[in-house]
Structures are given as structure tokens and as C-alpha cells.
SEVEX-825047 format. One line per 5 residues: number of its first residue (from 1); for each residue x, y, z of N, C-alpha, C. Coordinates in Angstrom, 3 decimals, padded with zeros to 6 digits. Example, Ala and Ser with C-alpha at 12.3 -4.5 7.8 and 13.67 -1.06 7.14 Angstrom:
1	013.190,-005.690,007.800,012.300,-004.500,007.800,013.200,-003.300,007.800  012.850,-002.250,007.080,013.670,-001.060,007.140,012.900,000.030,007.870
***
This chain:
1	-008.306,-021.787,-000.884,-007.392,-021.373,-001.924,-005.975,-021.368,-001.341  -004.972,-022.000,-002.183,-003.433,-021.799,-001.311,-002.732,-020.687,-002.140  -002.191,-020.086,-001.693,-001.505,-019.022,-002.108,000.125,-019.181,-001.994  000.903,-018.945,-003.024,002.489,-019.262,-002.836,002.969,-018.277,-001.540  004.045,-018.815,-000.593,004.235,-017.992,000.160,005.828,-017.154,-000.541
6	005.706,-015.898,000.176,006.531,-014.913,-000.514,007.398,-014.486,000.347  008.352,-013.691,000.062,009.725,-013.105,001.132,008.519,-011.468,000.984  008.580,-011.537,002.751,008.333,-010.760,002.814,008.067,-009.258,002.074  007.192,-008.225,001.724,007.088,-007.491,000.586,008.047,-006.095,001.324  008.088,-006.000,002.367,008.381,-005.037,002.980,010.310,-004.905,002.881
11	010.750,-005.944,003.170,012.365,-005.956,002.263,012.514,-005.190,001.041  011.598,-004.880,000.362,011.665,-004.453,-000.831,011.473,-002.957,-001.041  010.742,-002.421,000.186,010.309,-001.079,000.442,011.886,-000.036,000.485  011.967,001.051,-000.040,013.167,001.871,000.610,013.217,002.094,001.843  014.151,002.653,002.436,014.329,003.431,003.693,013.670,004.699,003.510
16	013.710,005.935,002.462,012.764,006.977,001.871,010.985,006.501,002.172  010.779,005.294,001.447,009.622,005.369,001.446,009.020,004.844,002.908  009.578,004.176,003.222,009.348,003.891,004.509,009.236,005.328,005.593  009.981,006.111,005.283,009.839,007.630,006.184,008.281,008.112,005.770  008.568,008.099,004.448,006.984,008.722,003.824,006.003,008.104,004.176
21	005.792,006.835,004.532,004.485,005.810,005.098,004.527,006.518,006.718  005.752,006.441,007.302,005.743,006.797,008.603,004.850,008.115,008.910  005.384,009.250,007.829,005.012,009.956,008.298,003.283,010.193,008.108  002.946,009.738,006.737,001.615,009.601,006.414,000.923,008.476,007.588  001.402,008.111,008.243,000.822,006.849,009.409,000.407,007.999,010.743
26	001.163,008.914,010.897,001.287,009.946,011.780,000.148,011.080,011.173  -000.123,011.326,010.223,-001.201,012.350,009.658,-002.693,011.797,009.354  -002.094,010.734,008.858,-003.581,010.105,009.204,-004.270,008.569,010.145  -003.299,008.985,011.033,-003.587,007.777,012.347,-003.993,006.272,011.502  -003.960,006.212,010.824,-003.837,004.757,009.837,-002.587,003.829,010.548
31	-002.697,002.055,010.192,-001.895,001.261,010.689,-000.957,001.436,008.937  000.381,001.396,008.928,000.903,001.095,007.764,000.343,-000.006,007.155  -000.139,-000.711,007.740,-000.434,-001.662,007.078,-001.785,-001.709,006.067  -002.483,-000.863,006.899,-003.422,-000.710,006.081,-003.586,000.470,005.012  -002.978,001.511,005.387,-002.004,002.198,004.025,-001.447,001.485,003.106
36	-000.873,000.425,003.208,-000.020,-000.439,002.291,-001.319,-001.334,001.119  -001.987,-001.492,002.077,-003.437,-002.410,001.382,-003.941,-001.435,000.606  -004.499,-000.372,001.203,-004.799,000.380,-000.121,-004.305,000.860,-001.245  -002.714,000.960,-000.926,-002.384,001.086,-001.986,-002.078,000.446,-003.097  -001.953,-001.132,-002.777,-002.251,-002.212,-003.344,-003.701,-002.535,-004.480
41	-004.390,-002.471,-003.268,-005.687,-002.635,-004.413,-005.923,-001.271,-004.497  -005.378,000.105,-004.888,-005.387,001.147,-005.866,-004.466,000.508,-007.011  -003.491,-000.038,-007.181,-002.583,-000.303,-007.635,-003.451,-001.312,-008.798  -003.825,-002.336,-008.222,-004.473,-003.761,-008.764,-005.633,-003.214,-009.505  -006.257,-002.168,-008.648,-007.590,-001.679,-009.859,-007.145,-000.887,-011.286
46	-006.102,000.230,-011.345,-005.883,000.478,-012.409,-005.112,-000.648,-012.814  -004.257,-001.352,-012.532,-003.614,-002.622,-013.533,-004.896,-003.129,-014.482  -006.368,-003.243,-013.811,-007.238,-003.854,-014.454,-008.085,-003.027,-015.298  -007.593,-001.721,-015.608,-008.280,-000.875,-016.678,-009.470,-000.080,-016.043  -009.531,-000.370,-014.060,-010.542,000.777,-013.981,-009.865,001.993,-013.414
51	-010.354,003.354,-013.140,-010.151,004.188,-012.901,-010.285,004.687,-011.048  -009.680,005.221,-011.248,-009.712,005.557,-008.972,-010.327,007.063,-008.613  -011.453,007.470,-008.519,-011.928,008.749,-008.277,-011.425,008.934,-007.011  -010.792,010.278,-006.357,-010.771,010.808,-005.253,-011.825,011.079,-004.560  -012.025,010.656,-003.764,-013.575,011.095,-002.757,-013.298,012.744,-002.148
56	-014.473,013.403,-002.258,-014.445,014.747,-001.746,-015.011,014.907,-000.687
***
């Protein structure tokens, strides 16, 4: 599958939110990056009409 290539997504991020990933990268030893993925496909699943339960 080819995929269009894109300007980087992270240009687009604030300086704010970027503190807030930082610091959530620091609380929960996560790579930003993979913080960023989830929040993506959290993002992509409600776009598609399903719902996101919190795990307990």
C-alpha cells in the first residue's frame, strides 16, 4: 500500500501540548510516540461511531 508522504505531524503540535505529552511521558514511562499512537487511533475509533471504555 503507498501512503502520501506528509510534513511532519509534530510541527503542528503546540509548545503547551508538547509540555503535557512530556510530562505524561514522565508519569507513565511511555515513548511519546507511542502516546501519540494512541491517541490517534482513540481519535480514529470515535471518528468511526465506536465508543472508548476506560479500562479499570
Amino acid at each position: 500500500m503507498n501512503y502520501k508522504k506528509y510534513i511532519w505531524i509534530g510541527n503542528k503540535i503546540s509548545e503547551k501540548d508538547m509540555e503535557r505529552l512530556y510530562r505524561l511521558k514522565q508519569e507513565t514511562g511511555k515513548p511519546i510516540t507511542m502516546i501519540v499512537a494512541e491517541a490517534i487511533g482513540a481519535y480514529l475509533l470515535r471518528r468511526s461511531g465506536f465508543t472508548i471504555k476506560e479500562r479499570s
